[in-house]
N, C-alpha and C positions, 0 to 999 in steps of 0.2 A: 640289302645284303641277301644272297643266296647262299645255299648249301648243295652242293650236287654228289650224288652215288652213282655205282656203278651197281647192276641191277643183276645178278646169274643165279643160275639152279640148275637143278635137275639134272647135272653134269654126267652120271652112271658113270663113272670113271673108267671101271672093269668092261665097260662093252665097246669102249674106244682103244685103239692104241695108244694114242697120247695125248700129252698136255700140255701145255706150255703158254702160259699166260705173260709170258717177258715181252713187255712193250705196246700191250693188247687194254693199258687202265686208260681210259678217258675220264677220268674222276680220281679225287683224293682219297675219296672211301669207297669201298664196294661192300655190300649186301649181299649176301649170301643164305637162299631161302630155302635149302635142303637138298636133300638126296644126290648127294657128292658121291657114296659110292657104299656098297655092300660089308667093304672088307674095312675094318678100321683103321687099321694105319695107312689106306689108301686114303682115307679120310684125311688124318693127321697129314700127311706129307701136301695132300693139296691145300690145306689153309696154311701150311709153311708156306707154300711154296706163294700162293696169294698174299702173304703177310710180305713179303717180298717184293710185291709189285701195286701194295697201296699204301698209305699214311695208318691206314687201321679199315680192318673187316671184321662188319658185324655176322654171326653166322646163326642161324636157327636151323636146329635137328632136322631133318624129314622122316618118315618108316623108314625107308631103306637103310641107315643108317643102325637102327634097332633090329633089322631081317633076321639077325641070327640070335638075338638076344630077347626074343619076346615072350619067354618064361620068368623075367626078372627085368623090369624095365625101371626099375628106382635102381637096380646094379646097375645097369646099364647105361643112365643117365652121371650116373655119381663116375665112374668109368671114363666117360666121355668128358664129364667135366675136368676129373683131375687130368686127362690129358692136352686138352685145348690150353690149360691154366699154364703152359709151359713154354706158348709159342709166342714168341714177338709179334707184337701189332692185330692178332686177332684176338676178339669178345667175344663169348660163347652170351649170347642173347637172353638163355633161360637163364629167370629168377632177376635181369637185368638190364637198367634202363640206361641207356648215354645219350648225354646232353649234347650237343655241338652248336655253337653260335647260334643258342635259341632253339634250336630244331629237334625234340626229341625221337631219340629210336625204340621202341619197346616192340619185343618181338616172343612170339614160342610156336612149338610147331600147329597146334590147334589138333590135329589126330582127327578123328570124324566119330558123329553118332549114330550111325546107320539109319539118318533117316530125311538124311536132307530134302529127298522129295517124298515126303508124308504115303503119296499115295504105292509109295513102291515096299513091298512089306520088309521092318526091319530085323524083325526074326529071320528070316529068309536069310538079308543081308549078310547078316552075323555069321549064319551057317556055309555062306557060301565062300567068305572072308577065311574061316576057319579051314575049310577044304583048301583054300589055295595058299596059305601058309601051314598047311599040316599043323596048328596048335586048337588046343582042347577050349571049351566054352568060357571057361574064370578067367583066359589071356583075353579073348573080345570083350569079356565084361571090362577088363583092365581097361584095355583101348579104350572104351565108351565113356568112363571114371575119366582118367586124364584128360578125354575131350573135353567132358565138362567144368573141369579143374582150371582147363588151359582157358574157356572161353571166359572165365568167373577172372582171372589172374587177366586178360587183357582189360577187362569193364572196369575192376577197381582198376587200375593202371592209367588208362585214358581219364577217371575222374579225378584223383588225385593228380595229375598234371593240371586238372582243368587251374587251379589255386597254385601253380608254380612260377614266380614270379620268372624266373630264366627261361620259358617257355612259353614258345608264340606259336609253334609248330608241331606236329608228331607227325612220323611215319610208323605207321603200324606194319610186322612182319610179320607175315605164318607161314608154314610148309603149304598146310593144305585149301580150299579155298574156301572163303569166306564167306559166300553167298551163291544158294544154287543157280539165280538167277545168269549168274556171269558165264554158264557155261552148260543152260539150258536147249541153248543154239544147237547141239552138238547130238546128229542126231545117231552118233555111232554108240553112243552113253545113255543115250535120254530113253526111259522105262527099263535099263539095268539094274542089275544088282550093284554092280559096280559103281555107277553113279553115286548111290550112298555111301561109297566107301573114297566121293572123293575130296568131300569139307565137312564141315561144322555148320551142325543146324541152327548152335546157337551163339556163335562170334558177330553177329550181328547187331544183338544189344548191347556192343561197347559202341555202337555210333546214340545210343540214348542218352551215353553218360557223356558226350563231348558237349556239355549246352554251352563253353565259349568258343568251337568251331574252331579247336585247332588241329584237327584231325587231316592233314594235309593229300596224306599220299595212302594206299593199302597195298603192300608189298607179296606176293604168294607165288607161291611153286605147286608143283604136285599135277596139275593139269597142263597137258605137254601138248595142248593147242593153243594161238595169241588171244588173249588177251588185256586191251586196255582202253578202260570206260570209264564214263566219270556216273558216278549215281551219288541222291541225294550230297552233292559237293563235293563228294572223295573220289580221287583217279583209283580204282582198281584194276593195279599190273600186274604182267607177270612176263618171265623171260626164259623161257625151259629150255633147254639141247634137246632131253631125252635120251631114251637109250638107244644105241647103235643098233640093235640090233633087234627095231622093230622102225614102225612107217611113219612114226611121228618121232621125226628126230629132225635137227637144224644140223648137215652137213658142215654148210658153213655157218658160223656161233660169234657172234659177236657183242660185250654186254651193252645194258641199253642204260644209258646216260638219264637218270631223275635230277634235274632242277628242284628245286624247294625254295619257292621266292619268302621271305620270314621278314 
């Protein structure tokens, strides 16, 4: 028995003219790994409008999605939630797992620690993170807390699965990326500041709590160049558009089909 998804992100909604996803699922479900759009009912209408054209979408946050809300990000989550709670066929991810013929989904956005490559200073990072969203020091501290929050909520999550009898499989989802190594390549980022602003330094020790290998697939957005690798037994993908209105964008966007053999 399989399970297959349909794989998007990074949509920028507002830098595109449009959308339209009617006729475009090659899968029953689609994944959805953040940063759909700035403005929030741009948000809201594109997972109608995807609820629409799958069986059910799972969706996890990205930043951009909190851009204008990052003075109060527990409003702003609580906000987002009671709105998703309204739409047929999509699951807002945070705080929540789905099962499907064995295969579980547990997802959240991950946020980042400023310090994914150690040697690039995180103080700095922080400082420089704050200039380019104009908010004050206690918002990055915020950021850096929920990073840690989120990487702590995936590790219990993958171990308690490990002792679920309905569960042979997990696909793990985050916004942002999971391990610097995947996108160390990259030599427009690599000794940035911004490179620490673009995963979680510590979403990596949920693969120490998978000791019965069910850790299948590792879903992420947030980094809007390809990747997909397998390390230590987990495929880590990713499937970004990007914003229109910079050089790392997919003109043509097509979502990419995950198999899950269980």
């Amino acid at each position: 028995m399989s399970v297959a998804f349909d794989l998007i992100s990074d949509l920028h909604r507002e830098t595109w003219a449009e959308f339209d996803w009617t006729g475009r699922a090659t899968s029953p479900y689609c994944i959805v790994a953040g940063d759909l759009a700035r403005d929030r009912e741009i948000v809201v209408n594109t997972l109608r409008h995807l609820g629409t054209c799958y069986q059910a979408v799972f969706y996890v946050d990205g930043n951009d999605e909190h851009r204008y809300h990052y003075d109060d990000l527990n409003a702003s989550y609580a906000d987002l939630a009671r709105r998703l709670k309204k739409i047929p066929n999509v699951v807002f991810l945070q705080d929540n797992v789905v099962v499907i013929d064995g295969v579980a989904v547990v997802g959240t956005n991950g946020w980042w620690t400023y310090d994914l490559d150690p040697s690039i200073d995180a103080e700095q990072t922080s400082l420089w993170f704050q200039d380019q969203c104009q908010i004050n020091g206690q918002v990055a501290k915020t950021v850096g807390r929920m990073a840690t929050t989120d990487a702590t909520y995936m590790t219990t999550s993958i171990k308690r699965l490990q002792t679920h009898a309905d569960v042979r499989k997990i696909v793990c989802v985050t916004h942002t990326v999971p391990n610097s190594s995947l996108i160390a390549h990259d030599i427009g980022l690599a000794d940035t500041l911004r490179f620490n602003t673009m995963g979680n330094g510590f979403m990596m020790r949920a693969l120490s709590a998978d000791l019965e290998k069910k850790l299948h697939t590792w879903c992420f957005g947030h980094y809007h160049g390809s990747v997909d690798q397998i390390r230590q037994g987990v495929r880590f993908v990713n499937n970004c558009r990007g914003r229109g209105d910079t050089e790392w964008r997919q003109y043509v966007y097509h979502p990419l089909r995950i198999v899950v053999d269980n």
